[in-house]
C-alpha distance (Angstrom), angle and dihedral (degrees) to the residues before:
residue distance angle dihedral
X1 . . .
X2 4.10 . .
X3 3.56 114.4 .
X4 3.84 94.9 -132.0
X5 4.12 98.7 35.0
X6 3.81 98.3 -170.0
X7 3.98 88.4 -135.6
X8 3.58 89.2 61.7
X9 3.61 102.0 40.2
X10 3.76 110.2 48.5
X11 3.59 124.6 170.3
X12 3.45 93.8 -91.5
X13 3.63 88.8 63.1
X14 3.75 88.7 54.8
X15 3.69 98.1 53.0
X16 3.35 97.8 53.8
X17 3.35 93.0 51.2
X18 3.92 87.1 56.9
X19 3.63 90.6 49.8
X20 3.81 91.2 46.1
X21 4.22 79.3 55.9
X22 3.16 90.8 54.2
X23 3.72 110.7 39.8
X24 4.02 93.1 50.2
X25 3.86 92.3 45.1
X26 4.25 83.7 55.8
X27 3.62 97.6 64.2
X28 3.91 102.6 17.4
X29 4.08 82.5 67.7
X30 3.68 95.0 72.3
X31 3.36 105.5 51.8
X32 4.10 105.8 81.1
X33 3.81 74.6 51.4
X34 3.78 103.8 46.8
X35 3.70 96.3 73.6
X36 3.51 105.0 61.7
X37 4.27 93.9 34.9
X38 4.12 76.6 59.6
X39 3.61 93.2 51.3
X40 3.83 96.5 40.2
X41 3.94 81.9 58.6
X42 3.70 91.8 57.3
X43 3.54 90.0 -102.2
X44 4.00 104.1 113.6
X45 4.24 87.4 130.1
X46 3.94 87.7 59.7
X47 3.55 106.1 62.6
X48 3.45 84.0 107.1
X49 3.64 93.9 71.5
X50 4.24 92.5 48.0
X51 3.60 89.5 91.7
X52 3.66 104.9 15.9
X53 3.78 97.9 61.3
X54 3.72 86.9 42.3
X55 3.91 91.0 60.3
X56 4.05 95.5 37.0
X57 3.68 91.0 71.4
X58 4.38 88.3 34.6
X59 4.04 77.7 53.9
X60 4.01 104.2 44.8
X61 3.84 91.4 46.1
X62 3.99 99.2 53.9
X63 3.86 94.2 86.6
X64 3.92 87.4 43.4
X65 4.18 85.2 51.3
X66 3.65 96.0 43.5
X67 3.86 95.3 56.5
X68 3.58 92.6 38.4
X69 3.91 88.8 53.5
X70 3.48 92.9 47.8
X71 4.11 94.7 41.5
X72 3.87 114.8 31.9
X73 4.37 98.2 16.1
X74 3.63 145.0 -69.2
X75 3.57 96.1 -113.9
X76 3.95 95.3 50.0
X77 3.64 85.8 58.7
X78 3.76 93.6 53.3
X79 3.69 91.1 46.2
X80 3.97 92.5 59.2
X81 3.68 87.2 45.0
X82 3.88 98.0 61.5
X83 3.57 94.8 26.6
X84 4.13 79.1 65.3
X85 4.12 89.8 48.6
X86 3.67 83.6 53.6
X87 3.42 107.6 54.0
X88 3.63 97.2 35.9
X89 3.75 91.2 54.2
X90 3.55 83.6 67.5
X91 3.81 106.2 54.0
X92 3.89 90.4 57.9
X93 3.46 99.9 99.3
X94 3.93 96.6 43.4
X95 3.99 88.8 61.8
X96 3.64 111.6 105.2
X97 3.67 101.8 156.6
X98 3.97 133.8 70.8
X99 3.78 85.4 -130.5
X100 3.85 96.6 46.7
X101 3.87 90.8 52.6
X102 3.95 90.6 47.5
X103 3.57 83.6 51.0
X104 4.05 97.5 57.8
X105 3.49 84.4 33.6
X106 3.86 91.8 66.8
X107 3.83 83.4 38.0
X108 3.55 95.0 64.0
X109 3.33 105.9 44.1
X110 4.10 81.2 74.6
X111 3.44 87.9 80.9
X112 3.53 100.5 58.7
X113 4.29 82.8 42.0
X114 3.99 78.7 77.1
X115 3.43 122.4 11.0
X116 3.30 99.8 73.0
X117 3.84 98.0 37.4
X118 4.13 90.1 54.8
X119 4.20 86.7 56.5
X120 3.71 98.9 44.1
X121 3.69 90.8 55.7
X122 4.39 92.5 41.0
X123 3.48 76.8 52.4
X124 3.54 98.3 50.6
X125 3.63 95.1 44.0
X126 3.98 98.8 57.8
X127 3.89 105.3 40.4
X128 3.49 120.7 67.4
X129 3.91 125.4 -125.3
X130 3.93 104.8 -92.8
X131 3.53 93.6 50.2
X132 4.07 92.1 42.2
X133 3.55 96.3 95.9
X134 4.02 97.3 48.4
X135 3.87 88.3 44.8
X136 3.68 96.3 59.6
X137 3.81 86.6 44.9
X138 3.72 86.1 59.0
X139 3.94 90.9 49.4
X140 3.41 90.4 50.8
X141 3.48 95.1 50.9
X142 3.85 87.4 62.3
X143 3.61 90.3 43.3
X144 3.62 90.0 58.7
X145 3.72 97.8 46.5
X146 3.81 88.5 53.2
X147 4.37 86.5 50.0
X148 4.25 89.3 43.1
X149 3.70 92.9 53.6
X150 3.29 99.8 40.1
X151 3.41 107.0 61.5
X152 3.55 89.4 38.6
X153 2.86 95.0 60.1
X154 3.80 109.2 41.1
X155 3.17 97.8 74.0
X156 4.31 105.5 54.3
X157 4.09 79.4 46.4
X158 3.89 87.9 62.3
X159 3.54 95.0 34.8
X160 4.01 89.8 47.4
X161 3.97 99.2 42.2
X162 3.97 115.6 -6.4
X163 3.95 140.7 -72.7
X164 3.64 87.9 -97.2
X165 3.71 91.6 61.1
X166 3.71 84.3 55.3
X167 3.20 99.8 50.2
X168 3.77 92.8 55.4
X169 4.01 93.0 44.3
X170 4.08 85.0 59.2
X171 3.94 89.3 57.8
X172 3.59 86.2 36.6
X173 4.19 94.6 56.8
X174 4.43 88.4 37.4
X175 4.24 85.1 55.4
X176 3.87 80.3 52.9
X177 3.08 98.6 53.5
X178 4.18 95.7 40.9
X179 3.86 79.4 65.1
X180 3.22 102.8 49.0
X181 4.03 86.8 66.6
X182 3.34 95.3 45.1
X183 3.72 86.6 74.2
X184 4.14 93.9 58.5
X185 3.80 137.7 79.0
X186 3.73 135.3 -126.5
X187 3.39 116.3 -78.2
X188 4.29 89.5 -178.1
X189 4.34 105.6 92.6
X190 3.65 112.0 -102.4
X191 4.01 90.4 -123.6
X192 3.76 86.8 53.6
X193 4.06 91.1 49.4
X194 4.21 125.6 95.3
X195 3.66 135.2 176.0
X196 3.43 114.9 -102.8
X197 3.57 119.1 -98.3
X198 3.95 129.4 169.2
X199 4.30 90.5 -108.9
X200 3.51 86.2 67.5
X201 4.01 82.4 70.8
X202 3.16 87.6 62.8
X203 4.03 116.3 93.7
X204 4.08 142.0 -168.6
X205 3.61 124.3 -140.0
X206 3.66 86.2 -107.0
X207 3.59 101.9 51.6
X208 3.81 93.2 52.9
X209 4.13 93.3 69.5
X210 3.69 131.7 19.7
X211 3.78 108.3 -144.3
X212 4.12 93.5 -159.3
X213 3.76 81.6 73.9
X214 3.97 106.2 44.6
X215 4.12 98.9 104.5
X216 3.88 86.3 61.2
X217 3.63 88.9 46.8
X218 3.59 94.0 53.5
X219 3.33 96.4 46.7
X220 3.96 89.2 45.3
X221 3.66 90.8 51.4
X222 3.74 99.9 49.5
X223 3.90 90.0 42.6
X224 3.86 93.9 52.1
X225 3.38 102.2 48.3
X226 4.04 88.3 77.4
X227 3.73 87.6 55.3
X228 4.04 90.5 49.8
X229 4.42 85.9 53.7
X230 3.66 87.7 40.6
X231 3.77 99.4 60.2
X232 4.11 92.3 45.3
X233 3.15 101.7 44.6
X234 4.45 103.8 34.0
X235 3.67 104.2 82.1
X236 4.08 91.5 45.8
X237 3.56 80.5 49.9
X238 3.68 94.3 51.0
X239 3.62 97.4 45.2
X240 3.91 83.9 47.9
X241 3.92 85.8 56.6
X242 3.90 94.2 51.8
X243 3.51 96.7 -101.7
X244 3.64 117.4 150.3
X245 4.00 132.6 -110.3
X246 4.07 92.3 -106.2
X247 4.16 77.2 42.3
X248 3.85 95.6 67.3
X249 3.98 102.5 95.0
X250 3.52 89.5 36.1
X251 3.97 89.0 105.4
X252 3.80 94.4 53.0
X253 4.19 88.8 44.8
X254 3.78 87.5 58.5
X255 4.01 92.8 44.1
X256 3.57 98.4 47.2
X257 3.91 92.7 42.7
X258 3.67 89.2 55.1
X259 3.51 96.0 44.0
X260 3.65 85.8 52.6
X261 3.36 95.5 56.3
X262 4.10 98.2 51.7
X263 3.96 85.5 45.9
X264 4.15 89.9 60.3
X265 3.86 90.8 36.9
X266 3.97 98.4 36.1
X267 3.85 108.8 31.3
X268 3.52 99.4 104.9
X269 4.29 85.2 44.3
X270 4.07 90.6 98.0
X271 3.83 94.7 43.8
X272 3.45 87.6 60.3
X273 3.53 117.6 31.8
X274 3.96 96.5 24.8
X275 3.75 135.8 -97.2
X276 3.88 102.7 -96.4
X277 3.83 97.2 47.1
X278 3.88 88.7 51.2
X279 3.94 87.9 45.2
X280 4.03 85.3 49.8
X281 3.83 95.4 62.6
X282 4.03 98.9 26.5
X283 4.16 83.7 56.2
X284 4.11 88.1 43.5
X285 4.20 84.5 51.2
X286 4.01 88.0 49.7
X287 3.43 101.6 49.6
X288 3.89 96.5 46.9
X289 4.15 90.0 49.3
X290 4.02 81.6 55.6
X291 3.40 87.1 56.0
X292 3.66 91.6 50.1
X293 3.74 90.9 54.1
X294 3.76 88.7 50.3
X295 3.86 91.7 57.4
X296 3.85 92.7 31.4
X297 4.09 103.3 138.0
X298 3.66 100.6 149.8
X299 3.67 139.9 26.6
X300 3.79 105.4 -95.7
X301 3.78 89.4 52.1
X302 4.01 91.9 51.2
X303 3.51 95.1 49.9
X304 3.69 95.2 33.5
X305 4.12 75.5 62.0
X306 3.63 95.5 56.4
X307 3.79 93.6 42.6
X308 4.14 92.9 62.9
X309 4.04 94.5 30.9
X310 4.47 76.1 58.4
X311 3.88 87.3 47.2
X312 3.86 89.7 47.0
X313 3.49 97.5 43.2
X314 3.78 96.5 47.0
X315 3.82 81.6 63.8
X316 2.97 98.5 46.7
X317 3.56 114.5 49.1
X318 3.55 103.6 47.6
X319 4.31 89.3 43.8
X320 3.99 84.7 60.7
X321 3.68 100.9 48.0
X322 3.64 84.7 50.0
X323 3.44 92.8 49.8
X324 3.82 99.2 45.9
X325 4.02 80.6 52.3
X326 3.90 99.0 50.6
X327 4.04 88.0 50.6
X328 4.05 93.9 46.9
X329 3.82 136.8 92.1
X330 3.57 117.0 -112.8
X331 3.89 82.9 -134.2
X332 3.55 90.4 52.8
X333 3.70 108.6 32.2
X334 4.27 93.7 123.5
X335 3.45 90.9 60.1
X336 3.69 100.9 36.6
X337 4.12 83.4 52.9
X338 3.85 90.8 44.4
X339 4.10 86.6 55.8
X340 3.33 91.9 55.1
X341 4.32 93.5 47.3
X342 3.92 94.4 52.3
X343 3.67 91.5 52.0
X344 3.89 80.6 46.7
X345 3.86 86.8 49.7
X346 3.36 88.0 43.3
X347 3.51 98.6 57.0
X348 3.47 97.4 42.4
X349 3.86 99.4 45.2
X350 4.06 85.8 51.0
X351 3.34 97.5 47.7
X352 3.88 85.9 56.2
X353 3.43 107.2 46.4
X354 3.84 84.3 45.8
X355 3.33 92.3 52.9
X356 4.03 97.6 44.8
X357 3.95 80.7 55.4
X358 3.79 104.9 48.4
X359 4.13 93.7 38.2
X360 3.94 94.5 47.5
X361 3.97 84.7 -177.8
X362 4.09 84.5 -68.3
X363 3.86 111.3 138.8
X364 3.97 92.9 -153.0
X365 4.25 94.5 54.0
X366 4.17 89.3 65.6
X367 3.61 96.2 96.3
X368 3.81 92.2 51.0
X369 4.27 88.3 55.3
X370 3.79 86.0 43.3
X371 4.02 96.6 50.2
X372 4.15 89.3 43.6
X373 4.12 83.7 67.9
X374 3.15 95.6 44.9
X375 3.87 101.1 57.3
X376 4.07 80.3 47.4
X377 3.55 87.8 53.6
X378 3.31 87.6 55.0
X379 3.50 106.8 47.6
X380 3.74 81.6 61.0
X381 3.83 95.0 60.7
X382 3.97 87.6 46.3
X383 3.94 92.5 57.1
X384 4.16 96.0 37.4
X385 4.51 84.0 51.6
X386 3.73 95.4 37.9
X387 4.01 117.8 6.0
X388 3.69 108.5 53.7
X389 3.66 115.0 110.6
X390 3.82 117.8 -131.1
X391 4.04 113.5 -61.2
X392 3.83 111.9 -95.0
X393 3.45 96.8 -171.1
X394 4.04 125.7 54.6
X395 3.49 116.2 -113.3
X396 3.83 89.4 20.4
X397 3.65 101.1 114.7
């Protein structure tokens, strides 16, 4: 069977993977720079709070996303999600306080509250199940393009013009990608769709969380939460490592080129061998890069660590969305996807303020961040070899 089967992979398939691109390389661009804007602010104690005020908001919007998505459209729901990238991108520069950046912080992190829960579901809704898990491999792999080059590239634009400039170039790339999806059509059945009115803000207990879908949110939380430490505490780690200034995303360029890689090679890995023993061995890969990390005294043995956390994480990711997917109702696929982002937020948004805590900006306490995600890492492998309930679906596990 061809890899790229043109029934399967329509255009619409292919633009929002380009808008995917360009979304994730919009926000991921700031972060090598984040840190030290925070610290020139007087903030250096709150680097913490870079990441997890970003994914508080990402978190408290899912359920609002999910019903959205399954009510008004999945490509409304996108829209409002870059539309926020965009004009955030643009209030960077005017921030001159610790608690005005917190504040657009928690402001931004909206737009990964919907962006990404609108295109899991378009995704969801126009490839069919056998070729689910390869497809989200393939979205990744745009995803992760968009997170190589952006943080790559971040820093030689601030080095080359100013930060300003890159502030304005991550609203510019986030307007990109808002018209990329103006060019595509509802995926979301025109019975299903509404008009949106204001009660639709208003939310049940049981429209917030799906329960089909809670094993892939464990897992999702527990595996995420590394990623959360890892983008607080990396570029003080790389500086600690004598890397230099245009160095600092260096880390997350290796990761997300790896994890590239495994996503073109590996997509179709889940599809055929199952989701949970492909989550088995990606988890087994994550917690042994952690352990890496912890021991990292040299170059080659930190970025040997980010080359198998990419590897593990390009199994990973795509194996869960899958997952969450295979376990959903069609009727309900927004909110089972949102369930599965706010444990993501979650994850990530503990992992950093844990991390802010433990490191304190002191070199020597990195090992102790790094060895917190790997017991979570491995609480993940316990439940995916001995706590999953009985497979609902076939072809699950």
């Amino acid at each position: 069977m061809p890899l790229f089967k043109s029934k399967v992979y329509t255009a619409g398939f292919w633009l929002m993977c380009l808008s995917s691109f360009l979304f994730f390389m919009s926000f991921n661009m700031l972060l090598p720079e984040l840190p030290d804007f925070l610290t020139r602010l007087g903030g250096a104690e709150y680097k913490g709070f870079i990441i997890a005020s970003f994914t508080l908001t990402a978190g408290l919007s899912r359920p609002f996303s999910g019903k959205l998505a399954d009510t008004v459209g999945r490509i409304p729901v996108m829209v409002f999600g870059s539309l926020i990238c965009f004009v955030c991108g643009f209030f960077y520069p005017w921030v001159t306080t610790v608690g005005g950046f917190l504040l657009l912080r928690l402001l931004h992190g909206f737009s990964t509250g919907f962006k990404p829960t609108g295109t899991a579901a378009f995704i969801a809704d126009i490839i069919p199940y056998e070729r689910r898990g390869e497809a989200m491999g393939l979205l990744g792999v745009a995803g992760s393009l968009g997170m190589a080059a952006g943080p790559a590239l971040g820093p030689y634009i601030t080095a080359a013009t100013s930060l300003d400039t890159l502030f304005y170039a991550s609203s510019g790339l986030a307007l990109l990608s808002l018209a990329v999806q103006g060019t595509m059509t509802e995926t979301l059945p025109a019975g299903q769709r509404q008009r949106f009115r204001w009660h639709l803000l208003r939310l049940n207990w049981h429209e917030v969380l799906e329960p089909q879908v809670f094993g892939p949110a464990l897992v999702t939380l527990l595996c995420l939460f590394p990623f959360g430490a890892i983008l607080t505490v990396i570029p003080d780690q790389s500086q600690a490592l004598g890397l230099k200034a245009a160095e600092k995303g260096l880390f997350f360029t290796c990761f997300t080129l790896a994890s590239l890689l495994v996503r073109l090679v590996a997509g179709r890995a889940s599809d055929r061998y199952g989701r949970v023993p492909v989550l088995r061995v990606s988890t087994v890969l994550l917690a042994t890069s952690l352990l890496l990390l912890t021991l990292a005294a040299s170059k080659a043995v930190f970025l040997g660590a980010a080359l198998l956390f990419g590897i593990a994480s390009g199994l990973n990711s795509p194996t869960l969305y899958a997952w969450t997917i295979d376990l959903s109702h069609p009727e309900r696929r927004g909110r089972a996807v949102a369930t599965m982002y706010i444990a993501l937020e979650a994850g990530i948004g503990l992992g950093a303020l844990l991390a802010g805590w433990i490191f304190g900006n002191v070199a020597a306490h990195l090992p102790y961040v790094h060895a917190l995600s790997t017991g979570c890492t491995l609480l993940a492998l316990g439940y995916l070899v001995w706590g999953l309930p009985k497979p609902r679906v076939a072809g699950v596990a």
